[in-house]
N, C-alpha and C positions, 0 to 999 in steps of 0.2 A: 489273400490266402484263406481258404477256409479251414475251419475249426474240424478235426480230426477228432472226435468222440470218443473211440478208441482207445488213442493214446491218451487223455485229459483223464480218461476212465480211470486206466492204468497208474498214470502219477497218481490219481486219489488214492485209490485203494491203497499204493505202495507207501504214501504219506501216512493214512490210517492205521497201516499195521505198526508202520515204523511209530510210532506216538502209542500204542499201545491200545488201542479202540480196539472196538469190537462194532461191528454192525449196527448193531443192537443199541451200544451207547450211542453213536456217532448219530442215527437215527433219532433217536432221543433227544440229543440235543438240539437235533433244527425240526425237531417237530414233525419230522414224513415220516413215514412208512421203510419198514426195511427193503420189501419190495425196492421199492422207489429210489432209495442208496441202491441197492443193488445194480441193479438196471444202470444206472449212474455208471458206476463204474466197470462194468461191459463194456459199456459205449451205446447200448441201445436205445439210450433217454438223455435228450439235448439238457444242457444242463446252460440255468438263465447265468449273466455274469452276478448278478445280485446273489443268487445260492450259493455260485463257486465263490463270491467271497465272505458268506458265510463260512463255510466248511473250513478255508484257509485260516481266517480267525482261529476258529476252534482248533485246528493242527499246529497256527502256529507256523505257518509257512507262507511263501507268497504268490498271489494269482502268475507273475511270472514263472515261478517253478514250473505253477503246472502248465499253463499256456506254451514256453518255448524249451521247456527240461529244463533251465540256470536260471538262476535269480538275477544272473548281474545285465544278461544281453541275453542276444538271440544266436548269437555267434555256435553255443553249445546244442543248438537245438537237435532231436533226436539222438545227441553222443551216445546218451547212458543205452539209449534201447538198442543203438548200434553195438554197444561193447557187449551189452548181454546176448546179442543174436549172433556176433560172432562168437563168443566164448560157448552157447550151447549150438556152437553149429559142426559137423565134422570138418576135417582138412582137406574134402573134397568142394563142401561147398563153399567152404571160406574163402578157395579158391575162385569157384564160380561169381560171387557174392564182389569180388577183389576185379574180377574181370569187366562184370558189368558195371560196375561203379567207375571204371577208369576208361570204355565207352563212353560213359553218362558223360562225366566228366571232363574229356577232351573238348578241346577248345576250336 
């Protein structure tokens, strides 16, 4: 399975706000460039596992969080960005979104 940059982006940043960082510190502390976090967490700049487990030290969180969404398994992987894409999604595409996944899905 390849590494989705994107979403690893997105767990940081949402780990970063949630801990109370700011760029600026979070930056700070491992010594890059705001630039550099930035980019990070886009998705735009491959991030080595040695820095992601920097950052997770510092948050206090673990390389599983952000690799699979749970800490405990892989079992929860994508849930959370699934429940935030249906809840800002309308009830026409929740719909569509419901359709194709039960395509996908069948066996």
């Amino acid at each position: 399975m390849a590494l989705d940059y994107n979403i690893i982006g997105e767990r940081l940043k949402k780990a970063r706000i949630d801990s109370g960082l700011t760029q600026e510190k979070l930056a700070e502390k491992l010594d890059v460039s705001i630039a550099f976090l930035s980019r990070i967490e886009r998705g735009s700049s491959h991030i080595s596992l040695k820095r992601l487990s920097q950052i997770c030290d510092i948050l206090g969180i673990t390389e599983g969080s952000i690799l699979n969404g749970s800490s405990n398994n892989s079992e929860n992987y994508l849930s959370s960005e699934f429940d935030t894409l249906l809840k800002n999604s309308t009830p026409e595409k929740q719909k569509l979104i419901y359709k194709i996944a039960k395509v996908i899905n069948e066996d």
